[in-house]
mmCIF file of the N, C-alpha and C atoms, coordinates in Angstrom:
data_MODEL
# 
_entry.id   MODEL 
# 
loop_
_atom_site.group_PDB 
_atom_site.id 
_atom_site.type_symbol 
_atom_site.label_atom_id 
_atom_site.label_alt_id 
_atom_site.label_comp_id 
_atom_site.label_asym_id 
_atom_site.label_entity_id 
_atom_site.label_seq_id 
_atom_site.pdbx_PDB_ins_code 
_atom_site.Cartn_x 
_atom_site.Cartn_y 
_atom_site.Cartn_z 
_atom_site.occupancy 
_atom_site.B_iso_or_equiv 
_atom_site.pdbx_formal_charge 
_atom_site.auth_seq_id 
_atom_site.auth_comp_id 
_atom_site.auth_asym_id 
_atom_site.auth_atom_id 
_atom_site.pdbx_PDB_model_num 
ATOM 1   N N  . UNK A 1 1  ? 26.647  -8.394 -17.814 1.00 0.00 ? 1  UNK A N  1 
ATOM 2   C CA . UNK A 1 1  ? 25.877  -9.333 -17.027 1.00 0.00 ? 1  UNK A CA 1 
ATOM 3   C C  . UNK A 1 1  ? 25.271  -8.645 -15.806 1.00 0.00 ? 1  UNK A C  1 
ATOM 4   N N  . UNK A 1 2  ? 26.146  -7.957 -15.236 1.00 0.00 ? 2  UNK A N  1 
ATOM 5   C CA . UNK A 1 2  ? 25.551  -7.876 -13.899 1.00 0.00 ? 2  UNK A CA 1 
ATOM 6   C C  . UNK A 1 2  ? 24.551  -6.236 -14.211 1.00 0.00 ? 2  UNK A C  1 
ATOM 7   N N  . UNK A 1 3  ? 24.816  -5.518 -15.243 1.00 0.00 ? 3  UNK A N  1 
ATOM 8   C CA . UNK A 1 3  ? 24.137  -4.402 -15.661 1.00 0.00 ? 3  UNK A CA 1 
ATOM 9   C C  . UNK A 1 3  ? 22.597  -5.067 -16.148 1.00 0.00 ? 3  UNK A C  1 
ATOM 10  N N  . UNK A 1 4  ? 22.153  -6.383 -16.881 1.00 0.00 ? 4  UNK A N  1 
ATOM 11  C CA . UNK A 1 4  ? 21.309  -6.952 -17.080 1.00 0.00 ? 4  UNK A CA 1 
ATOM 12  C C  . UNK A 1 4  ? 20.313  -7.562 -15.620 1.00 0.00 ? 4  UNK A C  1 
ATOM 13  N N  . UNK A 1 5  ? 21.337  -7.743 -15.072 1.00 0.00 ? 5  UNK A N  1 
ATOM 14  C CA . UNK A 1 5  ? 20.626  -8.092 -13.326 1.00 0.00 ? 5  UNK A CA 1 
ATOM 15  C C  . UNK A 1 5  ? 19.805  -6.680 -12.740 1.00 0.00 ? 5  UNK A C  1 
ATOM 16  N N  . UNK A 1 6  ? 20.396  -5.648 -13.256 1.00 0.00 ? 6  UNK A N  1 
ATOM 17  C CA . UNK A 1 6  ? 20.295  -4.879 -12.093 1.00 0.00 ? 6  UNK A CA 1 
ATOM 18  C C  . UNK A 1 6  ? 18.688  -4.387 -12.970 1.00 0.00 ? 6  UNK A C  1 
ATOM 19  N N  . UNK A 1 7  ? 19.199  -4.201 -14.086 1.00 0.00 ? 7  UNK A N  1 
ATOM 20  C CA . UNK A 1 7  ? 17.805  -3.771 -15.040 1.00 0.00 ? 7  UNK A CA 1 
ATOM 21  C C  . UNK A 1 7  ? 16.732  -4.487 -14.780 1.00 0.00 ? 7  UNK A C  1 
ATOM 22  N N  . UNK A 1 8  ? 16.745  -5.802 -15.004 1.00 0.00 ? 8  UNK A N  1 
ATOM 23  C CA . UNK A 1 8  ? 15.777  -6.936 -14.470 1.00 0.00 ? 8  UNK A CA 1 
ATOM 24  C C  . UNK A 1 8  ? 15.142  -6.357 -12.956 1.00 0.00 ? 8  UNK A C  1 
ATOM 25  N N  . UNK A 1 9  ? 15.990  -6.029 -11.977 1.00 0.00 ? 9  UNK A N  1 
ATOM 26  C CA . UNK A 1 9  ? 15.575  -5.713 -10.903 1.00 0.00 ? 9  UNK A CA 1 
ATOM 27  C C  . UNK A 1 9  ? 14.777  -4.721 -11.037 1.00 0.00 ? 9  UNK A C  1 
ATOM 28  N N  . UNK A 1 10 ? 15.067  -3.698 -11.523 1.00 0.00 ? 10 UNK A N  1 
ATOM 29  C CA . UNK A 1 10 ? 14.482  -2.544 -11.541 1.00 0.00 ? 10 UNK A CA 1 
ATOM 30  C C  . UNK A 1 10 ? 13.104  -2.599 -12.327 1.00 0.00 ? 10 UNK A C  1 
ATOM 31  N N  . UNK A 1 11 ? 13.011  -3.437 -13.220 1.00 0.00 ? 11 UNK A N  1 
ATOM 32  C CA . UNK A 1 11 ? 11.437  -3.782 -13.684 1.00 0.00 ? 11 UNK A CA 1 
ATOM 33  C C  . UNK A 1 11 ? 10.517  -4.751 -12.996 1.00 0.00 ? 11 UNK A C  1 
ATOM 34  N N  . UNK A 1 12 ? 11.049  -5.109 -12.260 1.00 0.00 ? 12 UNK A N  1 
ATOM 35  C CA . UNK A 1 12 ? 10.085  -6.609 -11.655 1.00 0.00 ? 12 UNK A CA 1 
ATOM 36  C C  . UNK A 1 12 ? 9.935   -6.155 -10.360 1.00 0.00 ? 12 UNK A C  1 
ATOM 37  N N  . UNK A 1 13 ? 11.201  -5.452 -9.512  1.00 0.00 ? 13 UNK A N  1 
ATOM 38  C CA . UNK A 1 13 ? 10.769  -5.334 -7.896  1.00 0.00 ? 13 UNK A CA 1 
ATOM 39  C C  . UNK A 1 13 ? 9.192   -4.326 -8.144  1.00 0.00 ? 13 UNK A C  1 
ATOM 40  N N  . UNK A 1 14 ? 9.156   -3.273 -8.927  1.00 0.00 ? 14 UNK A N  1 
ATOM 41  C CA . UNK A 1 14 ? 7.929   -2.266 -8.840  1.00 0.00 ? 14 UNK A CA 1 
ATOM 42  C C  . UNK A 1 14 ? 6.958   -2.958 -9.685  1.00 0.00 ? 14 UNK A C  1 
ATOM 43  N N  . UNK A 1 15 ? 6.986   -3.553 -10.369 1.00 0.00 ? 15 UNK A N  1 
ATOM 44  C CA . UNK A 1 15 ? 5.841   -4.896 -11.089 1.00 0.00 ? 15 UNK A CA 1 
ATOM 45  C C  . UNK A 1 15 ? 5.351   -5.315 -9.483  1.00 0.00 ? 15 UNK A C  1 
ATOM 46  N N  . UNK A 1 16 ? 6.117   -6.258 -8.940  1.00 0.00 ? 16 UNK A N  1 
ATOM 47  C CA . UNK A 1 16 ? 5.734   -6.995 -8.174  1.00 0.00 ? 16 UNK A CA 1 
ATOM 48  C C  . UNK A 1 16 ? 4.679   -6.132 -6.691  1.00 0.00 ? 16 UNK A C  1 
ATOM 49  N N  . UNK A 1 17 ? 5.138   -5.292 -6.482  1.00 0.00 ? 17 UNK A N  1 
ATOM 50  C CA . UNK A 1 17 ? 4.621   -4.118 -5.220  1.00 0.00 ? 17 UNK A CA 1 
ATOM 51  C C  . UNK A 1 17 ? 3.385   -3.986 -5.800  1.00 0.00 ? 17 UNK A C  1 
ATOM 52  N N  . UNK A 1 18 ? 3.220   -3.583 -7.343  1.00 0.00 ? 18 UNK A N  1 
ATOM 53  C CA . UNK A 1 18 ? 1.579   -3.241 -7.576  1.00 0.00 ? 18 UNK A CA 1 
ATOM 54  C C  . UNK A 1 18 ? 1.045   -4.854 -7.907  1.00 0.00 ? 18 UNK A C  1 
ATOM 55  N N  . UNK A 1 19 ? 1.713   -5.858 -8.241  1.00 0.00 ? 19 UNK A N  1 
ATOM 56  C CA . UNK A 1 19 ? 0.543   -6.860 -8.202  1.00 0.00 ? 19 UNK A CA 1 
ATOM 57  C C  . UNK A 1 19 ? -0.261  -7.601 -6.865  1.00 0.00 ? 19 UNK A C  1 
ATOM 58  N N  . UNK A 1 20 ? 0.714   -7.254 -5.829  1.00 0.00 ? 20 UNK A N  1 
ATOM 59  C CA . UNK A 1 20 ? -0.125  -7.650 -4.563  1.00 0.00 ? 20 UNK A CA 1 
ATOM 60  C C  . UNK A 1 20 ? -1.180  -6.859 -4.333  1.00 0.00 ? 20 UNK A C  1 
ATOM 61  N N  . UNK A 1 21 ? -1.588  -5.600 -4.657  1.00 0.00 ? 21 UNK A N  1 
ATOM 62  C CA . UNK A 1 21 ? -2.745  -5.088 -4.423  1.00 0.00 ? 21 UNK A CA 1 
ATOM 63  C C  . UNK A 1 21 ? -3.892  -5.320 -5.214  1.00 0.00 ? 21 UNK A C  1 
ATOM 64  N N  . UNK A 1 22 ? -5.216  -5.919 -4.003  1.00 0.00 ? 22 UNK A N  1 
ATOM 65  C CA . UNK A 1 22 ? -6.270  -5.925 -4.902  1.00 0.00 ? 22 UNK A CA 1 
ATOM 66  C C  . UNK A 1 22 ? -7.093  -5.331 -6.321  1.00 0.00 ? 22 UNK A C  1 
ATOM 67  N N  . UNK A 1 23 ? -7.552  -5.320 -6.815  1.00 0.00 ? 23 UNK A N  1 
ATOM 68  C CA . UNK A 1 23 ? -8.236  -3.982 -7.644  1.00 0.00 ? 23 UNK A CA 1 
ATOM 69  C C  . UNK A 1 23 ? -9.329  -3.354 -6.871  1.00 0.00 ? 23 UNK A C  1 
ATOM 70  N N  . UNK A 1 24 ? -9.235  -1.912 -7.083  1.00 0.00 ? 24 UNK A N  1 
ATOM 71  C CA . UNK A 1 24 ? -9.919  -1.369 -6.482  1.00 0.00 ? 24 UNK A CA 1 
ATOM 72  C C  . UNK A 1 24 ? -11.587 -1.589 -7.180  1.00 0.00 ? 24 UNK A C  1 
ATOM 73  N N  . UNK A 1 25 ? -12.578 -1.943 -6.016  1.00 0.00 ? 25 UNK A N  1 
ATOM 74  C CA . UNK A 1 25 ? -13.739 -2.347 -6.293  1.00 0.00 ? 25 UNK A CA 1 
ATOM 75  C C  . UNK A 1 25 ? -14.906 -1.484 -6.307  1.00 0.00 ? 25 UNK A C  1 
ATOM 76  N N  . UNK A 1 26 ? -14.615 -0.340 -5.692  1.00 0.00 ? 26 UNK A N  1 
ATOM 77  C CA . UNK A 1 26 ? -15.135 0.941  -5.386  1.00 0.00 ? 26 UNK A CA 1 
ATOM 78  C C  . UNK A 1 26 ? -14.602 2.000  -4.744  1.00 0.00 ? 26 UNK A C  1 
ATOM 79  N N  . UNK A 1 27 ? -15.597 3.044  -5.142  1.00 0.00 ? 27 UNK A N  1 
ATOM 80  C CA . UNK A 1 27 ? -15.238 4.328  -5.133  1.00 0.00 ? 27 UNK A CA 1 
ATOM 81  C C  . UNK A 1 27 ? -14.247 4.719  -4.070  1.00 0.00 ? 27 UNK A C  1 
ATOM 82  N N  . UNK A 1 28 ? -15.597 5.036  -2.701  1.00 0.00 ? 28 UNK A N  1 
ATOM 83  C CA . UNK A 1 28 ? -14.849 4.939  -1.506  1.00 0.00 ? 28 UNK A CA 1 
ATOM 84  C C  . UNK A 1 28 ? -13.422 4.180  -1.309  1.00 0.00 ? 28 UNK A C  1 
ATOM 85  N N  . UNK A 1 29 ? -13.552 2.659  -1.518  1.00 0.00 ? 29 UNK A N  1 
ATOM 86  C CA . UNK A 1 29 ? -12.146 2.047  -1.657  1.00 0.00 ? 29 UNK A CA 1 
ATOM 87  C C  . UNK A 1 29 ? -10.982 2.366  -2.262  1.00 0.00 ? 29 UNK A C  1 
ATOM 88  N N  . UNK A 1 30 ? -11.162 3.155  -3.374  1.00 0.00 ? 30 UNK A N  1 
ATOM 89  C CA . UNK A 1 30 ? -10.016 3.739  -4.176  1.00 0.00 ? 30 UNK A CA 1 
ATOM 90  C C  . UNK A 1 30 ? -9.606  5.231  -2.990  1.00 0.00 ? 30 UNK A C  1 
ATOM 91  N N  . UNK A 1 31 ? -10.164 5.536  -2.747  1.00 0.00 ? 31 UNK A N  1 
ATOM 92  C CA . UNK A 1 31 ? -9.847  6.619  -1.946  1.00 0.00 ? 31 UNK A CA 1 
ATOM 93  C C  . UNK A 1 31 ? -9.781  6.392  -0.327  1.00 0.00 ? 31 UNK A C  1 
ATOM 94  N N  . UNK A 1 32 ? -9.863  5.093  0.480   1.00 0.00 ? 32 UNK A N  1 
ATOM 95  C CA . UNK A 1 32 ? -9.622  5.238  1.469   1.00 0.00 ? 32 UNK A CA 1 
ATOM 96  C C  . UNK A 1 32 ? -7.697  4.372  1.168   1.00 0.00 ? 32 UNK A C  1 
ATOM 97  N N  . UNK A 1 33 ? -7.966  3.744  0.344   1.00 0.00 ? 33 UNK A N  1 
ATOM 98  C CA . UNK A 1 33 ? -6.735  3.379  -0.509  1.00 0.00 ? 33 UNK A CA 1 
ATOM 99  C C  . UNK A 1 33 ? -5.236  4.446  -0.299  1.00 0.00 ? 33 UNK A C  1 
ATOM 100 N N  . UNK A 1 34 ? -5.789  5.093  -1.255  1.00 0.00 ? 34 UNK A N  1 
ATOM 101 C CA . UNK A 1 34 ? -5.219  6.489  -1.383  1.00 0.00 ? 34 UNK A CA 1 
ATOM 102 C C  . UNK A 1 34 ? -4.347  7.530  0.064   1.00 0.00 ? 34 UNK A C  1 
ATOM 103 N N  . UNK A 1 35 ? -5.740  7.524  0.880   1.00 0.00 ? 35 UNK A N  1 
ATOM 104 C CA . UNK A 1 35 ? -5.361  7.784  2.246   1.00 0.00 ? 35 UNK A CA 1 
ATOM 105 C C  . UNK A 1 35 ? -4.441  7.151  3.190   1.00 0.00 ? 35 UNK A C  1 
ATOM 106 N N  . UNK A 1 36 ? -4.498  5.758  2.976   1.00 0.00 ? 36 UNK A N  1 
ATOM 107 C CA . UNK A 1 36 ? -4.133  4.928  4.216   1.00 0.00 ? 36 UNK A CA 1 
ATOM 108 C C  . UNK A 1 36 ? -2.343  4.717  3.090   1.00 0.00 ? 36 UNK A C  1 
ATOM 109 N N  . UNK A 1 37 ? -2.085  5.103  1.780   1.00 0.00 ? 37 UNK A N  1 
ATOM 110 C CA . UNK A 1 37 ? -0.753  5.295  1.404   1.00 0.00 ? 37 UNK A CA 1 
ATOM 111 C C  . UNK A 1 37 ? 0.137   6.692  1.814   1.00 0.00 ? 37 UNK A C  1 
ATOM 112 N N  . UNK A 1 38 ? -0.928  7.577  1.872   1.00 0.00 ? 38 UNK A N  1 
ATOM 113 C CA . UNK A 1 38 ? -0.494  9.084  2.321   1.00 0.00 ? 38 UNK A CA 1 
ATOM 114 C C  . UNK A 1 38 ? 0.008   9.378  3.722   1.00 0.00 ? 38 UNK A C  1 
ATOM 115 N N  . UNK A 1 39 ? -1.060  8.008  4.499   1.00 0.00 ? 39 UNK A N  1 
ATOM 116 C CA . UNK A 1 39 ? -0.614  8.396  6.229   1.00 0.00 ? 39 UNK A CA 1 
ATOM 117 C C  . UNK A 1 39 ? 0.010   7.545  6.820   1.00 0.00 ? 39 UNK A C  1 
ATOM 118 N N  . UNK A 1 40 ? 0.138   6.143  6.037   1.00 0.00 ? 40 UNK A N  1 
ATOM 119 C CA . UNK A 1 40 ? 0.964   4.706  6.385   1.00 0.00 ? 40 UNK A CA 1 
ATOM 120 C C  . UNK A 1 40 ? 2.640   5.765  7.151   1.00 0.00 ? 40 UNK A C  1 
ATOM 121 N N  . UNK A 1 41 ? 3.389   6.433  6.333   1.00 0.00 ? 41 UNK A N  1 
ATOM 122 C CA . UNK A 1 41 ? 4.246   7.270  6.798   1.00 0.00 ? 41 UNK A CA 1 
ATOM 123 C C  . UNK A 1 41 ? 4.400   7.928  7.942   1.00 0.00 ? 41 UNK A C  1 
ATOM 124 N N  . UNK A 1 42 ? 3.237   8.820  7.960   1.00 0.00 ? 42 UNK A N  1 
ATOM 125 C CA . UNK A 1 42 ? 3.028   9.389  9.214   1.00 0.00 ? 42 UNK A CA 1 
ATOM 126 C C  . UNK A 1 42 ? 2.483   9.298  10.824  1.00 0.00 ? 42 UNK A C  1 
ATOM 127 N N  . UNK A 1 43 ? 2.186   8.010  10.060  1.00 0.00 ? 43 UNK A N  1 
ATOM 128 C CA . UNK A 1 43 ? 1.063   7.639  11.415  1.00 0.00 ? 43 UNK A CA 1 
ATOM 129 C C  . UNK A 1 43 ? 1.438   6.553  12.641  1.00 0.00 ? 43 UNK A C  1 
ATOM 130 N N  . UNK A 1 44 ? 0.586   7.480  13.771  1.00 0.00 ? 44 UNK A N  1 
ATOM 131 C CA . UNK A 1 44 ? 2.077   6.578  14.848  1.00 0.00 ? 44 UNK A CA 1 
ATOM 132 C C  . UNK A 1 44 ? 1.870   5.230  15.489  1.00 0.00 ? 44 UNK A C  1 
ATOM 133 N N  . UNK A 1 45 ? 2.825   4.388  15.154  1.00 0.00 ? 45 UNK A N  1 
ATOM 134 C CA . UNK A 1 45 ? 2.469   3.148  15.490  1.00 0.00 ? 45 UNK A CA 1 
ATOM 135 C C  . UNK A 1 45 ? 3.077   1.927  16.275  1.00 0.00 ? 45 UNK A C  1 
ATOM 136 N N  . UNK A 1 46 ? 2.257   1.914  17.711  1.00 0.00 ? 46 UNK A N  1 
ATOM 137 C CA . UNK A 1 46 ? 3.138   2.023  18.898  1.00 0.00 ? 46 UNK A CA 1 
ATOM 138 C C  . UNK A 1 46 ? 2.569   0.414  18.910  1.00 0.00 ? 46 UNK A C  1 
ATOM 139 N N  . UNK A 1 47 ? 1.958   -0.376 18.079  1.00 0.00 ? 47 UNK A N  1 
ATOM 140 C CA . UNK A 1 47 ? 2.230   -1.474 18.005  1.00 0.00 ? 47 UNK A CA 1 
ATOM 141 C C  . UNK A 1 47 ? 3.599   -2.299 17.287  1.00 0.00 ? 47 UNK A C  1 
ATOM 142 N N  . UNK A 1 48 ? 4.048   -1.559 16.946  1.00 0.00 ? 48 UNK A N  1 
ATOM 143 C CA . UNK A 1 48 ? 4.927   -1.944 15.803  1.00 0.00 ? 48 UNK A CA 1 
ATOM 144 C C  . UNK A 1 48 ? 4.286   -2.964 14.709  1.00 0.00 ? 48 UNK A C  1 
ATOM 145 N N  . UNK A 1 49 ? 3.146   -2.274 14.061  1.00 0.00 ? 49 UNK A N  1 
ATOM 146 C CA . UNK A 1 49 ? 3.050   -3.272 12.695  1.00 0.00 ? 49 UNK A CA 1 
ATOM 147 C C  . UNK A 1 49 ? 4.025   -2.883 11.806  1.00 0.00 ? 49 UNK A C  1 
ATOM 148 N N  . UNK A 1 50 ? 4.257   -3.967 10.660  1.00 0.00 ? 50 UNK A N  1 
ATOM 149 C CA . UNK A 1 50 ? 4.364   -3.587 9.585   1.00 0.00 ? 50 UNK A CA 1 
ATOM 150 C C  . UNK A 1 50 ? 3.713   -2.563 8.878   1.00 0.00 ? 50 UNK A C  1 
ATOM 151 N N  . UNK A 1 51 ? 4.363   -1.894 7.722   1.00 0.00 ? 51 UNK A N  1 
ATOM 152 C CA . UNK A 1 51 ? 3.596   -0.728 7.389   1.00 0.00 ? 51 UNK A CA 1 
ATOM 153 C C  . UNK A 1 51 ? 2.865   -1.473 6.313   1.00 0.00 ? 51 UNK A C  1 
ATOM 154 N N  . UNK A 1 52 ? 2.534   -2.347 5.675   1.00 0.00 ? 52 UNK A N  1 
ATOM 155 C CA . UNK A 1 52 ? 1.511   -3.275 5.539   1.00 0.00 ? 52 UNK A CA 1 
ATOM 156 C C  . UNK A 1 52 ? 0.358   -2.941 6.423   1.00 0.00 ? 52 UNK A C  1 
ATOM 157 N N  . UNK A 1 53 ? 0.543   -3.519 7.110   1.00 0.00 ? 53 UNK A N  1 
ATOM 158 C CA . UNK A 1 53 ? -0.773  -3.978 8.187   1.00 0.00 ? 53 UNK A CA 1 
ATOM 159 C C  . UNK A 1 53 ? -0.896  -2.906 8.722   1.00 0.00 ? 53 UNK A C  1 
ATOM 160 N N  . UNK A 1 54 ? -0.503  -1.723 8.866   1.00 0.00 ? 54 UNK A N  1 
ATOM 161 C CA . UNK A 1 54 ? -0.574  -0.262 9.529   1.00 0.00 ? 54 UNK A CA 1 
ATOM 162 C C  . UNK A 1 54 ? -1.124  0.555  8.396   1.00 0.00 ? 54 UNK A C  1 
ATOM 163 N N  . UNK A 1 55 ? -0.963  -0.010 6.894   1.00 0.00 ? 55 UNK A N  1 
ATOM 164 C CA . UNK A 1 55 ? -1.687  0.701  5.661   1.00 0.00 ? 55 UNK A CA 1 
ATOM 165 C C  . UNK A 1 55 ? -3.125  -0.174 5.959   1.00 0.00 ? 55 UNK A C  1 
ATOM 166 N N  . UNK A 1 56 ? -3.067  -1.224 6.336   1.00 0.00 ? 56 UNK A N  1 
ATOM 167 C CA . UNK A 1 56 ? -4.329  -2.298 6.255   1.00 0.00 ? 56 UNK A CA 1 
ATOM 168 C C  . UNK A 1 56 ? -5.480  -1.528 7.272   1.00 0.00 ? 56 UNK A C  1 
ATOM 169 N N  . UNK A 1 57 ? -4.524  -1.061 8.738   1.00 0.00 ? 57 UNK A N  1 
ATOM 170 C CA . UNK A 1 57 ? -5.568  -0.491 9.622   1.00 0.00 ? 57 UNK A CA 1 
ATOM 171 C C  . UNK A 1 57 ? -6.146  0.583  9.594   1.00 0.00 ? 57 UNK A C  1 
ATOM 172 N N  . UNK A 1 58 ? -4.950  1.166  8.594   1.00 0.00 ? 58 UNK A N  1 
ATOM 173 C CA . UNK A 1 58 ? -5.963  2.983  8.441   1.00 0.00 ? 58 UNK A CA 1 
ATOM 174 C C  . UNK A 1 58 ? -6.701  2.810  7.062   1.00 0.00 ? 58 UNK A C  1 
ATOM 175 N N  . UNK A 1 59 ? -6.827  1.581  6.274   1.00 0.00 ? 59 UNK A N  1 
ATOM 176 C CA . UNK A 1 59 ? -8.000  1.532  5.011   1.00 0.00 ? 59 UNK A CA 1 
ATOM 177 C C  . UNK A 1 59 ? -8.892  0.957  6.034   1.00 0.00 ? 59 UNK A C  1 
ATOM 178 N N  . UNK A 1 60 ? -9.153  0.372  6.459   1.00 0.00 ? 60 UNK A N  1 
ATOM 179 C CA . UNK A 1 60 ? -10.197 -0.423 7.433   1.00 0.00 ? 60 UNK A CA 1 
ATOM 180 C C  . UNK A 1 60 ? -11.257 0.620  8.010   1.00 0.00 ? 60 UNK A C  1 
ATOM 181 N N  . UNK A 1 61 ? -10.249 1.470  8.732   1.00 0.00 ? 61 UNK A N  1 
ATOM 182 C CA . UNK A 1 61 ? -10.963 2.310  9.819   1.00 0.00 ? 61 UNK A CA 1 
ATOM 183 C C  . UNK A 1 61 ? -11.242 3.879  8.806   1.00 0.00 ? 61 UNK A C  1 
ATOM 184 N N  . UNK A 1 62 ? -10.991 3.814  7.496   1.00 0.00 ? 62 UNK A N  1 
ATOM 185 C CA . UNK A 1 62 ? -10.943 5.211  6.750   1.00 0.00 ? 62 UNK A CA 1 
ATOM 186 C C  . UNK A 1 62 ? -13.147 4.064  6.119   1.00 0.00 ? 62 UNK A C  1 
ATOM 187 N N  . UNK A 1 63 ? -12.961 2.916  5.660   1.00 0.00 ? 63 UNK A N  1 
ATOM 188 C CA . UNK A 1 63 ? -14.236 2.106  5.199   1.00 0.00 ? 63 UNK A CA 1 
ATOM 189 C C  . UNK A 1 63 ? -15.164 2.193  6.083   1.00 0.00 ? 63 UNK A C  1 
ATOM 190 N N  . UNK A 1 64 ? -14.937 1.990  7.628   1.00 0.00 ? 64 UNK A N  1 
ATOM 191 C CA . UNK A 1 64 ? -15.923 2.091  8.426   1.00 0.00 ? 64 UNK A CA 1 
ATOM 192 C C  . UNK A 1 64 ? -16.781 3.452  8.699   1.00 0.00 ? 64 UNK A C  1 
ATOM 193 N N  . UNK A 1 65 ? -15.565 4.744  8.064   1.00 0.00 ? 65 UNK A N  1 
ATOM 194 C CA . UNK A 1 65 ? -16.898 5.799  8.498   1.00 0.00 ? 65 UNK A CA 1 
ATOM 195 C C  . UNK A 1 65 ? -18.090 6.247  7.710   1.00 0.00 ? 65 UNK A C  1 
ATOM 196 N N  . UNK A 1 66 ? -18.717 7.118  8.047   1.00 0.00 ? 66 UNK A N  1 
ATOM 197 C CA . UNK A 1 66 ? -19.881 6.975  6.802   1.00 0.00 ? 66 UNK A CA 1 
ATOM 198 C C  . UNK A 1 66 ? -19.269 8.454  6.031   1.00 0.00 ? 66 UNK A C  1 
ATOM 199 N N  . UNK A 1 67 ? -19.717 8.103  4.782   1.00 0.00 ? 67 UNK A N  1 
ATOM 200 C CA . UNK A 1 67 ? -19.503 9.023  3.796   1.00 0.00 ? 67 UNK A CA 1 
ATOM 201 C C  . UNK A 1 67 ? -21.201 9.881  3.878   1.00 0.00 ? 67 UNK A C  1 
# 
């Protein structure tokens, strides 16, 4: 039973992480995407967001520059 729980877990928690993300709609977007997962980690954040909303601000500000 509880080996069936844990399996269940292990397929649905990482299901669930990729269905909240949009589909990527373009190019640029797939790759400022990309970026703002690479630096969400590193990047310093003296507001205390969530690393949500701290992945949200560095795709935002990676869209605004010009290619």
């Amino acid at each position: 039973m509880i080996k069936a729980v844990l399996l269940s877990a292990l397929i649905l928690v990482p299901t669930a992480a990729y269905a909240v993300q949009p589909p990527i709609r373009s190019r640029p977007g797939g790759a400022c995407r990309l970026e703002a997962s690479k630096r969400v980690a590193s990047e310093p954040n003296p507001k205390g967001l969530s690393r949500r909303a701290l992945a949200r601000q560095i795709w935002q500000d990676c869209m605004k520059r010009p290619r």
